[in-house]
C-alpha positions in Angstrom: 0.0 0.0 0.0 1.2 3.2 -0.8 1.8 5.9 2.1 1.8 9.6 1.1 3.3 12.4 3.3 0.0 13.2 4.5 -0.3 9.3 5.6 3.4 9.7 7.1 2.1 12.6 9.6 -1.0 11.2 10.8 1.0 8.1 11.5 3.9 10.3 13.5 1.4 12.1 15.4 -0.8 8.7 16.5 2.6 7.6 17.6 4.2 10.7 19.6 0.5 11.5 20.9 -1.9 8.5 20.9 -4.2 10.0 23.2 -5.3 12.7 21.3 -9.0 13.2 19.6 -9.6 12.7 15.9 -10.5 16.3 16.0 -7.6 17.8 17.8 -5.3 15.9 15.1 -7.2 17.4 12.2 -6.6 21.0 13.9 -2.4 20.0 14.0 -2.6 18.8 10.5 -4.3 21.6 9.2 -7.0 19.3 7.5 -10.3 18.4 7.2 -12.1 16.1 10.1 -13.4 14.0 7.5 -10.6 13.7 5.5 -8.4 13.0 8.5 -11.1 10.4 9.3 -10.9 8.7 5.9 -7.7 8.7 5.8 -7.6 6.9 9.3 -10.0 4.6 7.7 -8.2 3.6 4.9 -5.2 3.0 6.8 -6.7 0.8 9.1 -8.6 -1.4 6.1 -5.3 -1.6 4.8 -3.6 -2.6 7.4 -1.4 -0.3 8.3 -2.8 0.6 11.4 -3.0 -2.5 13.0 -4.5 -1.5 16.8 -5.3 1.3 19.0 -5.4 0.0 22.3 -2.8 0.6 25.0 1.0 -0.9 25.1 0.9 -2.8 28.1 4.5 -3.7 30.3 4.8 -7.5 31.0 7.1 -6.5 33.7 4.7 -3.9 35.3 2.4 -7.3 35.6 5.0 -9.3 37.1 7.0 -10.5 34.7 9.7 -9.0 34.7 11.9 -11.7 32.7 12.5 -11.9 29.1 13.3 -14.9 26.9 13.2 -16.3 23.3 12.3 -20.0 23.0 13.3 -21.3 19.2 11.0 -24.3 19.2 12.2 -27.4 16.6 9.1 -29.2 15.7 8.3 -32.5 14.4 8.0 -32.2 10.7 4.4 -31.5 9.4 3.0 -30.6 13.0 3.8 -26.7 13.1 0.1 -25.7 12.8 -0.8 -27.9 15.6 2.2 -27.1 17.5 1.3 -22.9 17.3 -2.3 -23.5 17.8 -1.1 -25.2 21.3 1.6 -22.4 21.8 -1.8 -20.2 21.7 -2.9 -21.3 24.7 0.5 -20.5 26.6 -0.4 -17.0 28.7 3.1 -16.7 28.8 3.7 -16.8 25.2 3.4 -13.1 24.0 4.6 -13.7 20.3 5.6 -16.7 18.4 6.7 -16.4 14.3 7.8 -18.8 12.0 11.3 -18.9 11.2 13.8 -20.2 9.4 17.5 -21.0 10.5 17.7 -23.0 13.6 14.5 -24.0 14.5 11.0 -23.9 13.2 9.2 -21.4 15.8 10.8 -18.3 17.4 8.4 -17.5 20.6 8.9 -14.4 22.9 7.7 -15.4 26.5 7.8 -13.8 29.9 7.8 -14.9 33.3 7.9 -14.1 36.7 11.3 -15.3 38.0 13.5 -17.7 36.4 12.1 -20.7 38.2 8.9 -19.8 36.1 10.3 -19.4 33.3 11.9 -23.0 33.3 8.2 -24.0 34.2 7.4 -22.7 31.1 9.8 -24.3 28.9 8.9 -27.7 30.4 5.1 -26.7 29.5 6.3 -26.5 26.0 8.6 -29.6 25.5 5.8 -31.5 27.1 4.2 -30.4 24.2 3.1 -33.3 21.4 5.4 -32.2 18.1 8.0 -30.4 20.0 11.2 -32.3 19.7 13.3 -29.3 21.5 13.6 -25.8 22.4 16.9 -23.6 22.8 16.4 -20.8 25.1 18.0 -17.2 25.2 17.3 -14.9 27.9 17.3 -11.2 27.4 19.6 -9.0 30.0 18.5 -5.5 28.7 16.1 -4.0 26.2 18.6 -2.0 23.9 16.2 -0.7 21.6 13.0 -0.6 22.6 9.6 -1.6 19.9 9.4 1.5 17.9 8.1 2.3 14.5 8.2 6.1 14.3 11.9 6.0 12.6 10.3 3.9 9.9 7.5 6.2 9.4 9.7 8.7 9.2 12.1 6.3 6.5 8.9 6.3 4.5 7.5 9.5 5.2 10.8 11.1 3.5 10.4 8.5 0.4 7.2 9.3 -0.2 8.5 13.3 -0.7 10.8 12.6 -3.7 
C-alpha cells in the first residue's frame, strides 16, 4: 500500500500522541475532520494501522523476565504445535522462522524458576522435539516504528 506524506504525519502524530481526539489531530494537521477520518480509515482497512489499544509492560504485571524460546518441531505438525503455543499466557509472540528451529516464541515470566516452568510446559508439548532458550539482559532498543514512518515519510516526498 502506498503511504503519502499526509499518511506519514497522521501516523507520527498517532505515535508521539496517541491520546489525542480525531478532531484535535485534524486542527495540527491543518485538515479536514473528514478527510483525517478517511484517511484513518483507509489505513486501518489496509492494514497499516494494525490497533489502538494501550502498550501494556509485561514486567509492570509481574513479569519481569525476558526470553526467546526457538522451538524445533516435528515435521508437518507446526500448525498444531502454534495452535497449542496459543494457549500459553506466557507466550506473547511466536513467528515462524527459518535458521535453527522452526518457531521463534517471545515469552515472559515471573522469575527464572517460572520461566523453566514454562519451557517444560512447551517440551511437554506433542510435536515439540526441542527448544533452545536465550534470555534477554536489557532492552537496547525498545519496539518503535516512528523512525520507519519517518524512512517512509521522507520516500514518499521525492
Amino acid at each position: 500500500m502506498a503511504v503519502d506524506e499526509l499518511d506519514t504525519r497522521i501516523l507520527r502524530l498517532l505515535l508521539e500522541q496517541p491520546r489525542t481526539s480525531v478532531r484535535e489531530y485534524a486542527r495540527v494537521l491543518g485538515v479536514a475532520r473528514g478527510t483525517l477520518q478517511a484517511r484513518l480509515d483507509r489505513l486501518e482497512r489496509d492494514g497499516v494501522i494494525t490497533g489502538t489499544g494501550p502498550s501494556l509492560s509485561p514486567a509492570a504485571l509481574g513479569h519481569p523476565v525476558l526470553a526467546f524460546v526457538h522451538i524445533e518441531v516435528t515435521q508437518g505438525h507446526l500448525d498444531e504445535v502454534g495452535d497449542e503455543l496459543a494457549a500459553v499466557p506466557e507466550i506473547v509472540e511466536a513467528f515462524s522462522i527459518t535458521g535453527g528451529g522452526d518457531l521463534l516464541t517471545r515469552v515472559v515470566a515471573r522469575d527464572n524458576a517460572h520461566l523453566e516452568d514454562v519451557i517444560q510446559k512447551l517440551i511437554s508439548l506433542p510435536g515439540v522435539v526441542r527448544t533452545r532458550t536465550e534470555v534477554a539482559l536489557r532492552e537496547r532498543v525498545p519496539h518503535r516504528l516512528l523512525p520507519l514512518v519517518e524512512s517512509v515519510g521522507r520516500a514518499a516526498r521525492k
